[in-house]
Kinemage of the C-alpha trace (Angstrom):
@kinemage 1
@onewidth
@group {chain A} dominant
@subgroup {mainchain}
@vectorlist {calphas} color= white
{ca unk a 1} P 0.000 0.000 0.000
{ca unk a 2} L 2.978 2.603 0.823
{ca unk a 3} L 4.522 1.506 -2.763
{ca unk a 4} L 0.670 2.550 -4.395
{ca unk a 5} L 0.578 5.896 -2.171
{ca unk a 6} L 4.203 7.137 -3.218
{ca unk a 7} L 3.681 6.121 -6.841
{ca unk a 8} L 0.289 8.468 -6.573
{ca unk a 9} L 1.828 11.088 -5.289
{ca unk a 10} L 5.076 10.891 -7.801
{ca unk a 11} L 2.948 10.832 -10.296
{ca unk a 12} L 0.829 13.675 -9.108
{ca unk a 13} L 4.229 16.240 -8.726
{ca unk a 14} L 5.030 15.477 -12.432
{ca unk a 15} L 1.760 16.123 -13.912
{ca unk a 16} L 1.531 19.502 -11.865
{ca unk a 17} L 4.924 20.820 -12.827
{ca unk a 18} L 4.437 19.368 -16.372
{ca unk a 19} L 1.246 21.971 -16.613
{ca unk a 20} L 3.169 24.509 -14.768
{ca unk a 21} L 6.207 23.995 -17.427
{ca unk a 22} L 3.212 24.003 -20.630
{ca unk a 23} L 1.572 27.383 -19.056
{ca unk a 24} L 5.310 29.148 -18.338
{ca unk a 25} L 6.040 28.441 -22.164
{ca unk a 26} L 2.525 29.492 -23.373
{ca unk a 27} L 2.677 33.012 -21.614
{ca unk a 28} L 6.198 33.485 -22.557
{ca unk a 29} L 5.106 33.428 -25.824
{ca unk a 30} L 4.366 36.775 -27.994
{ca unk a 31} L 0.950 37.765 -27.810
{ca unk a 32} L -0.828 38.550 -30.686
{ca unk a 33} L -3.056 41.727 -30.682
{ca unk a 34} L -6.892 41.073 -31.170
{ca unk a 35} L -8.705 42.511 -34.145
{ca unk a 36} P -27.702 65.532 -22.481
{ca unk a 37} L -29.328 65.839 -21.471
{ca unk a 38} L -28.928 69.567 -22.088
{ca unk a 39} L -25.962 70.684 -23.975
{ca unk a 40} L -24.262 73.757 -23.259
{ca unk a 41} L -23.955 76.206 -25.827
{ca unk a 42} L -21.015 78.584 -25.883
{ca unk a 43} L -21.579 81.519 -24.065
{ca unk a 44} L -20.437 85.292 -26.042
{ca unk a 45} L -17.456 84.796 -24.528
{ca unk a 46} L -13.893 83.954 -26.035
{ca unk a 47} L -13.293 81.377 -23.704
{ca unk a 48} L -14.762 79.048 -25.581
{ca unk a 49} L -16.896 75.997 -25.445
{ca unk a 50} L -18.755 74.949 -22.029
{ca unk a 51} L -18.031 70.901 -21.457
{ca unk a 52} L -20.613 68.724 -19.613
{ca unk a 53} L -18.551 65.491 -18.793
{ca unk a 54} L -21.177 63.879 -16.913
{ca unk a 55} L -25.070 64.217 -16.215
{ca unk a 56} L -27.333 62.690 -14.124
{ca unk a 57} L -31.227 62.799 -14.509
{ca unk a 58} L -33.917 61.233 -11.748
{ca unk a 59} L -37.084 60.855 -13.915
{ca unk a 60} L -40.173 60.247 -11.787
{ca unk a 61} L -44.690 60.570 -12.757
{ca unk a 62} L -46.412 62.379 -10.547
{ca unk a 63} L -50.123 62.526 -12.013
{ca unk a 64} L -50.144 63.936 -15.352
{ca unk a 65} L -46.929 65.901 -14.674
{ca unk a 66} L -43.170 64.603 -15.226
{ca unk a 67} L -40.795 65.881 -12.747
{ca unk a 68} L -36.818 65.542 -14.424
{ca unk a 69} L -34.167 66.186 -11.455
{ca unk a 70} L -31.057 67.218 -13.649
{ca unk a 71} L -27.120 67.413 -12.085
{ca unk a 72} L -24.750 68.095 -14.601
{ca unk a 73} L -20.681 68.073 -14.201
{ca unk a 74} L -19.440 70.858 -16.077
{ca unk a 75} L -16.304 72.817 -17.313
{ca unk a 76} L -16.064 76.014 -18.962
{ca unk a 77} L -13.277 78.944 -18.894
{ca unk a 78} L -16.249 81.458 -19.757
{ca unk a 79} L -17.470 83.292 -16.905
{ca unk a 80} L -20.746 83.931 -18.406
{ca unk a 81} L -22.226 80.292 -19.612
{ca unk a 82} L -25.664 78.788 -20.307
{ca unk a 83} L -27.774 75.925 -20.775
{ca unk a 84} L -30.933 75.659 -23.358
{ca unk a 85} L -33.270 72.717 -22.204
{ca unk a 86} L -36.104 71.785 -24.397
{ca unk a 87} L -39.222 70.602 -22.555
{ca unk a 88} L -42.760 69.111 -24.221
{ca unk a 89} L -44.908 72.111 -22.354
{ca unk a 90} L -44.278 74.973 -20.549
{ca unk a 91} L -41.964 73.849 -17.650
{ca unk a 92} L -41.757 75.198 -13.747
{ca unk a 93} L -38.231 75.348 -12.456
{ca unk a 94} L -36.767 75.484 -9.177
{ca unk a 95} L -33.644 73.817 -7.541
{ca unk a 96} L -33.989 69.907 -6.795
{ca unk a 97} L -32.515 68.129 -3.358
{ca unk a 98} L -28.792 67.741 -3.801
{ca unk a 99} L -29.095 64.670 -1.354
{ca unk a 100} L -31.497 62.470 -3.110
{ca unk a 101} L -28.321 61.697 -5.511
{ca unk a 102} L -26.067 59.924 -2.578
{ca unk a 103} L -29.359 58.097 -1.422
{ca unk a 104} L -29.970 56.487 -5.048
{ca unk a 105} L -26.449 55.762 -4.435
{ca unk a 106} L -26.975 53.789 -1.356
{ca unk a 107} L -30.228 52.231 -2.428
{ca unk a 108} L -28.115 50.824 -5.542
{ca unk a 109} L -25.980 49.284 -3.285
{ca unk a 110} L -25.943 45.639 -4.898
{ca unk a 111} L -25.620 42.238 -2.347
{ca unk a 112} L -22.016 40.766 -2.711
{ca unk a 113} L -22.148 37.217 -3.189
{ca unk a 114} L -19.394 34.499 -3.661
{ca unk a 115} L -18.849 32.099 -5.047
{ca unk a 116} L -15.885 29.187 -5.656
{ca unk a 117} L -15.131 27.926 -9.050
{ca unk a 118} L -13.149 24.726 -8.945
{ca unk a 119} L -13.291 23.766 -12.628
{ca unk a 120} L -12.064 27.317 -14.522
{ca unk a 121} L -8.642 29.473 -14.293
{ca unk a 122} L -8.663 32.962 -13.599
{ca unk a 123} L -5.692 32.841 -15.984
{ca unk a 124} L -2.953 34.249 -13.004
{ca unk a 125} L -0.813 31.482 -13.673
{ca unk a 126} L 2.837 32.237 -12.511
{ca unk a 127} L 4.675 34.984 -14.254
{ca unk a 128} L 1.342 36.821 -15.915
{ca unk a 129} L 0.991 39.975 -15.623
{ca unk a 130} P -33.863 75.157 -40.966
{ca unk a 131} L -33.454 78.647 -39.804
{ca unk a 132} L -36.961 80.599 -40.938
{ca unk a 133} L -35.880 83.727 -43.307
{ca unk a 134} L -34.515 86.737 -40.749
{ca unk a 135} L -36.895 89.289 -42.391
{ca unk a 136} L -39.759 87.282 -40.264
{ca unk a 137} L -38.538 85.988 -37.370
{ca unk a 138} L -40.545 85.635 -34.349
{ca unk a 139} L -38.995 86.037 -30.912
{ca unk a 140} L -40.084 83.875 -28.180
{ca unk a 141} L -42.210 84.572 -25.221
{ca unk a 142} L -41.176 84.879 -21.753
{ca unk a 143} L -43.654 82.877 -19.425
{ca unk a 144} L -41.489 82.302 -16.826
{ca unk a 145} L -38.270 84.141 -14.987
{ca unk a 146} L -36.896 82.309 -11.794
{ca unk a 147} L -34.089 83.131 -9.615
{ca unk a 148} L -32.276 80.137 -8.270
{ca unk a 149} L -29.590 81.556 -6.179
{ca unk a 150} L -26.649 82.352 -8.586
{ca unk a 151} L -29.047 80.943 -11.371
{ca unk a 152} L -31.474 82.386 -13.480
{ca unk a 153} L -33.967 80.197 -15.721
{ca unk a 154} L -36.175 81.500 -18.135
{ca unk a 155} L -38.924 79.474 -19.295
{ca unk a 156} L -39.596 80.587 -23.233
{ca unk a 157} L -42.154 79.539 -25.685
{ca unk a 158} L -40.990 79.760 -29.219
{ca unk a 159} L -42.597 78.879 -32.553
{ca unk a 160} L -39.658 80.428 -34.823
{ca unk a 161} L -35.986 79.133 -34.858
{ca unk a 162} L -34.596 82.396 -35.830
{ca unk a 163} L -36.604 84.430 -33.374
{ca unk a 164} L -35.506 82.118 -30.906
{ca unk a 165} L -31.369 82.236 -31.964
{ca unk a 166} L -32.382 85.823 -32.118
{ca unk a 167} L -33.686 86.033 -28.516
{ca unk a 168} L -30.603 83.977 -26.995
{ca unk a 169} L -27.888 85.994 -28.827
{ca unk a 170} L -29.745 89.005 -27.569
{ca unk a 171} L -29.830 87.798 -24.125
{ca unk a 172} L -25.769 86.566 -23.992
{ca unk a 173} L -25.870 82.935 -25.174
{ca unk a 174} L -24.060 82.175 -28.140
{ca unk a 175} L -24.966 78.850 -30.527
{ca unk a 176} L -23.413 77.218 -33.139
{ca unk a 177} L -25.245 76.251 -36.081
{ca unk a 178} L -25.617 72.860 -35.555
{ca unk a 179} L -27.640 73.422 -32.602
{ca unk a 180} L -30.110 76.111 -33.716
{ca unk a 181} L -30.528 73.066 -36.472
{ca unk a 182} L -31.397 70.953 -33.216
{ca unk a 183} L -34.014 73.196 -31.768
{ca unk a 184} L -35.702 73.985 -34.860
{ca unk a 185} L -37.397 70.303 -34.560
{ca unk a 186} L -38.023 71.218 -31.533
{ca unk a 187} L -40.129 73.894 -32.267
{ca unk a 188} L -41.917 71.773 -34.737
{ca unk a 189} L -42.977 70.054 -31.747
{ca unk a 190} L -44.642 73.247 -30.344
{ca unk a 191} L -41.815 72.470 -27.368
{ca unk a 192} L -41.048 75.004 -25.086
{ca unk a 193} L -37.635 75.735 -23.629
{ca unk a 194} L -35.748 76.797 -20.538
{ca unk a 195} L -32.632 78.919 -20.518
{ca unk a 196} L -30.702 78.908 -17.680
{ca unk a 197} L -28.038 81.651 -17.351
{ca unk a 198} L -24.970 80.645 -14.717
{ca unk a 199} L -23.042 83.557 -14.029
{ca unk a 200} L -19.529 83.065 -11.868
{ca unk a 201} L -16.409 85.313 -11.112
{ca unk a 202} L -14.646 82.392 -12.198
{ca unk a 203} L -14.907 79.235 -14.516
{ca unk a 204} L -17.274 76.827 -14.068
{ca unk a 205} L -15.627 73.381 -13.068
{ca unk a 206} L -17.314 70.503 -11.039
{ca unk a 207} L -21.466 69.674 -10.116
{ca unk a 208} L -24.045 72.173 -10.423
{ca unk a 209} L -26.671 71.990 -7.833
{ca unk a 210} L -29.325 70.002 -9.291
{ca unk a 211} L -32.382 72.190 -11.182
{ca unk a 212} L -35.650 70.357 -11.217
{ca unk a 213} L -38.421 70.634 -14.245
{ca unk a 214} L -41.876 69.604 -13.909
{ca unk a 215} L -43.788 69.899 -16.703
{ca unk a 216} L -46.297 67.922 -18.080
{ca unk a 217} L -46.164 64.403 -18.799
{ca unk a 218} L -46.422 63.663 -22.788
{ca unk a 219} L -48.826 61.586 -24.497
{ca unk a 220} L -46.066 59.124 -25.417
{ca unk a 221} L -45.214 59.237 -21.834
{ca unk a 222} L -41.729 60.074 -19.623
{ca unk a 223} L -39.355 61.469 -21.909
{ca unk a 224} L -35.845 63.250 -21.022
{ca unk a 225} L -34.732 65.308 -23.657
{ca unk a 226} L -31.440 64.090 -25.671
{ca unk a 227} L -31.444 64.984 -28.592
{ca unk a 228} L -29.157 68.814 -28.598
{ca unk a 229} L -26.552 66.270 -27.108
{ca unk a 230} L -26.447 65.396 -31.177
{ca unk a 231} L -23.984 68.709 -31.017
{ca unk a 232} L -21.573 68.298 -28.764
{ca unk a 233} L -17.989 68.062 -29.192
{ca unk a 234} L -17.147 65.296 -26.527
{ca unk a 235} L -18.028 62.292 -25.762
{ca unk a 236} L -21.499 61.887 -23.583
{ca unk a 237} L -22.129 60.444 -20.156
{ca unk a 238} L -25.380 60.186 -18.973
{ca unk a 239} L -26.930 58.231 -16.308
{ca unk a 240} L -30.963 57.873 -15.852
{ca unk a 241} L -32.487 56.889 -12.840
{ca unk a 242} L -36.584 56.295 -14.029
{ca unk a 243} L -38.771 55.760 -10.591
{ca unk a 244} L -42.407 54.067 -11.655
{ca unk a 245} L -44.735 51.641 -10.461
{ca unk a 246} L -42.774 49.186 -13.011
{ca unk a 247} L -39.439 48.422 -14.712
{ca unk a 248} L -38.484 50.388 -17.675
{ca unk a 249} L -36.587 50.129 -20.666
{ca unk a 250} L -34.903 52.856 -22.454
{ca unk a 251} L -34.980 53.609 -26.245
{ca unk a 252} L -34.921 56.918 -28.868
{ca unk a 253} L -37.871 58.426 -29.620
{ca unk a 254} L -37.611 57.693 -33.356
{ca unk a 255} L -38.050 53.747 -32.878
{ca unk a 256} L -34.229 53.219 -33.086
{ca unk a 257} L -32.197 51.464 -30.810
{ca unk a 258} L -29.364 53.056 -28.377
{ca unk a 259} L -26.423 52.689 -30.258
{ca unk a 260} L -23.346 53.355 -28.269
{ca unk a 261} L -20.059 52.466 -27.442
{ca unk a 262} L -18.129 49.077 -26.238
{ca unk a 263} L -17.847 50.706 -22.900
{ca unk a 264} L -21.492 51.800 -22.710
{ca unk a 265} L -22.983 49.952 -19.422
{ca unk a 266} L -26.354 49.856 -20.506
{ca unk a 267} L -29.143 48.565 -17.725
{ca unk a 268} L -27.459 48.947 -14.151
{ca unk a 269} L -30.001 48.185 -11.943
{ca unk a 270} L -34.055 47.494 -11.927
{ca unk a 271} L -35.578 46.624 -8.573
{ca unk a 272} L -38.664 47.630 -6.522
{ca unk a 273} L -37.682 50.999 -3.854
{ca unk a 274} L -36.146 50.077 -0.293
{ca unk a 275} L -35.484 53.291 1.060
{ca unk a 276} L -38.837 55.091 2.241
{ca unk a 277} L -37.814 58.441 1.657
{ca unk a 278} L -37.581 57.926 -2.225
{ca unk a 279} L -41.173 56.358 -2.330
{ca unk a 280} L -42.125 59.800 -3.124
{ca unk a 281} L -40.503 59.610 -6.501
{ca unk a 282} L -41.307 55.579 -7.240
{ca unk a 283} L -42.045 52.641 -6.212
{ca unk a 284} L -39.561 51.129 -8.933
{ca unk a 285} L -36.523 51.925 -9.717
{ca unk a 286} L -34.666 51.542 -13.103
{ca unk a 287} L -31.451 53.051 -13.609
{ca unk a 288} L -28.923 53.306 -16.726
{ca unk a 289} L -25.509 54.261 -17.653
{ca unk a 290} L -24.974 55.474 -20.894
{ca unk a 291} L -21.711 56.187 -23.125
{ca unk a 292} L -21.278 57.814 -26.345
{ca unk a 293} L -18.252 58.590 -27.665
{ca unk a 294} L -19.524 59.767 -30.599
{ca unk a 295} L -22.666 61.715 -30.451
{ca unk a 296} L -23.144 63.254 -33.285
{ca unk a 297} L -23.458 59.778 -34.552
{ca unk a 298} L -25.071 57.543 -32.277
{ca unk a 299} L -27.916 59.845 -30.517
{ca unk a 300} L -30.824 59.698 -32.626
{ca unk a 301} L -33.161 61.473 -30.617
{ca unk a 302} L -34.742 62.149 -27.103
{ca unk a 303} L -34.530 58.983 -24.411
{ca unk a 304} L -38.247 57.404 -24.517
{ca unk a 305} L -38.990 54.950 -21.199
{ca unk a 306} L -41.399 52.479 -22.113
{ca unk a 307} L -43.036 49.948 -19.426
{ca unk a 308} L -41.223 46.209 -19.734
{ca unk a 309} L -43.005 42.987 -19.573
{ca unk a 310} L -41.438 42.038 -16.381
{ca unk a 311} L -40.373 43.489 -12.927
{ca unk a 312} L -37.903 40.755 -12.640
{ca unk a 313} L -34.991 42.482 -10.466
{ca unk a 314} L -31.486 43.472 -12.095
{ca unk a 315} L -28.215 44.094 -10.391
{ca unk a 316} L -28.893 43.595 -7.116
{ca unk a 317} L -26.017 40.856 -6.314
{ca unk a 318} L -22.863 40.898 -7.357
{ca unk a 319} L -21.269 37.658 -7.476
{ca unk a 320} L -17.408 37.721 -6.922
{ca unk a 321} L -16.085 34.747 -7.919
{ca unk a 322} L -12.937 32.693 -6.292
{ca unk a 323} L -11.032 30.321 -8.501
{ca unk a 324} L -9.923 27.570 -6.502
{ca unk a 325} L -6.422 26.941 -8.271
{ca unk a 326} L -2.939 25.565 -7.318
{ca unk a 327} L 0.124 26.845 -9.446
{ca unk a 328} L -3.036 28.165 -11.308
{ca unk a 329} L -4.450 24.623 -11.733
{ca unk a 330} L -8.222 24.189 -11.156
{ca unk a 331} L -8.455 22.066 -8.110
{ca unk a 332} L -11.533 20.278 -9.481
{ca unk a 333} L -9.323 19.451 -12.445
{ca unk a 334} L -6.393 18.296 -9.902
{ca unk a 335} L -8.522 15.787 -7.980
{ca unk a 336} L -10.134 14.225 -11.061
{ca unk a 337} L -5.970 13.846 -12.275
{ca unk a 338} L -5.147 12.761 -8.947
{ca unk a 339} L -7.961 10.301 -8.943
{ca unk a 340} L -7.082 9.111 -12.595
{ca unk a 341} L -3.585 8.397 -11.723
{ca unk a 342} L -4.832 6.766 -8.435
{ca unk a 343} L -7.072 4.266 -10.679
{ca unk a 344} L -4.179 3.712 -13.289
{ca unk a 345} L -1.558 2.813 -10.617
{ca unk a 346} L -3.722 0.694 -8.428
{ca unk a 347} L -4.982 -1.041 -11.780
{ca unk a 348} L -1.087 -1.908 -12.593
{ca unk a 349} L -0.294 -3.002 -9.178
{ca unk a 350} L -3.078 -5.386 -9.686
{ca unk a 351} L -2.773 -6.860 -12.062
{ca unk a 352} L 0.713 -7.875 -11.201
{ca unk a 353} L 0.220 -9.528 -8.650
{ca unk a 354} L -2.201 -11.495 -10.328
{ca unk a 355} L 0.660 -13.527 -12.746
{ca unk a 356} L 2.700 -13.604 -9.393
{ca unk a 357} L 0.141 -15.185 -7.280
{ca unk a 358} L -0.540 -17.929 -10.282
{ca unk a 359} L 3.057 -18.588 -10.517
């Protein structure tokens, strides 16, 4: 029996450094390469361009009205900067509750779960590593003026393109062609819009404090307006956090599908509200993170939320899994060796003896 157990485990050492010895010569081989929301327009200033890297949006139904809770992450060197956002009827505006962000945060916390994989490698084996003619233009009409602290919206109703370029070169906002192209459809609409003027001693850099819209809700139902986003210059960020009764899935307004990059995340997390103090906006929350690095190209139009066939729950585990390796062996693998080397040694010892006890 010792002459079996030694021969097992001889046998076992060989086999393990034999892999290790295949995997060392595999790696050191060379590897072969494998084949918003609201945009900002620029501001008469020569500073230049204003830069939204990153925007958040909590969409939420309340009734027949849709309340939009915007942040956005800006960067401009202009002092004097502003922000055009298109709404389907004549919007109210006020600030929104900078906190609510960190507590989507925390109710998106996901459960960790793990779990061992004993038959897969995590591959760490040793030594890896239509502008309207001027003559007729029609400026818009002021409905609405708010002061918001160092913030001034004004809510506009427009039914020219030119009267409303016009209007916003009047009042200090420059725009470049391409976007007064943008909000021409929008006026086709009968949209309305809101301006909102930042002013600062210095350049903008860093969160706004979130500005709420409530407006109301459209036929089509929720709807966060995308589609200026068409204009800008860098790539897009946004992240949408739609509170219902139900899950929802995102598309464009046109029909089309989101189209966006490799790195887009898509669907983050879809699961009925925990946290009583967001009831108020949903009792379902659906949240996505969208990328695109080339806008001009892959937003078609505004972000449409229809209702999904299922509530089933989405990204609330995370499973971390742990490879269960030796010398970055799978130790499933290793005992079914083992056990095969066990069988073929016993077997041989066997059936010697056999001849030998006949002799």
């Amino acid at each position: 029996m010792r002459n079996i157990v030694a021969h097992v485990v001889a046998w076992t050492v060989m086999i393990i450094l034999g892999v290790s010895a295949v995997s060392t010569v595999q790696i050191a081989s060379p590897a072969y390469a494998c084949a918003c929301g609201a945009p900002a327009p620029v501001a008469a200033d020569p500073n230049g361009d204003v830069m939204i890297d990153e925007e958040y949006a909590i969409i939420s139904s309340h009734g027949t009205s849709e309340q939009i809770d915007m942040r956005l992450s800006m960067q401009t060197l202009a002092r004097d900067s502003g922000l055009i956002m298109p709404t389907p009827s004549p919007a109210s505006v006020s600030l929104g509750d900078a906190d609510v962000y960190e507590t989507v945060a925390l109710e998106m916390t996901p459960r960790n779960v793990t779990v061992r994989d004993w038959w897969t490698s995590d591959g760490s084996f040793p030594g890896t590593s239509g502008a309207a003619d001027p003559l007729y233009a029609q400026p818009p009409v002021v409905l609405d003026v708010v002061q918001l602290g160092p913030l001034e919206a004004t809510v506009l109703a427009a039914s020219d393109a030119q009267g409303l370029s016009d209007w916003l070169d009047a009042n200090g906002y420059g725009l470049r062609p391409e976007v007064t192209d943008l909000l021409a459809t929008y006026i086709e609409r009968n949209w309305s819009f809101v301006t909102i003027k930042l002013t600062s001693t210095e350049g903008l850099d860093g969160d706004l404090d979130p500005i709420r819209f409530v407006f109301d809700t459209p036929v089509s139902g929720l709807v966060y307006p995308l589609a200026l986003s068409k204009a800008a210059r860098t790539a897009q960020t946004v992240n949408v956090y739609i509170f219902d009764d139900h899950r929802r899935d995102i598309g464009f307004a046109d029909g089309s599908n989101i189209v966006s990059s490799p790195q887009a995340v898509g669907l983050t997390w879809a699961a009925p509200v925990r946290d009583e103090s967001l009831l108020e906006y949903g009792a379902y929350l659906t949240a996505y993170n969208l990328y695109f690095d080339d806008p001009g190209q892959q937003i078609a139009d505004d972000l449409v939320f229809p209702q999904e066939s299922t509530d089933e729950e989405y990204g609330t585990v995370v499973y971390t899994v742990e490879y269960m390796t030796i010398l970055g062996i799978p130790l499933g693998w290793l005992g079914v060796i083992i056990l095969v080397v066990a069988v073929v040694i016993i077997a041989n010892q066997v059936r010697r003896r056999i001849p030998a006890r006949r002799r």
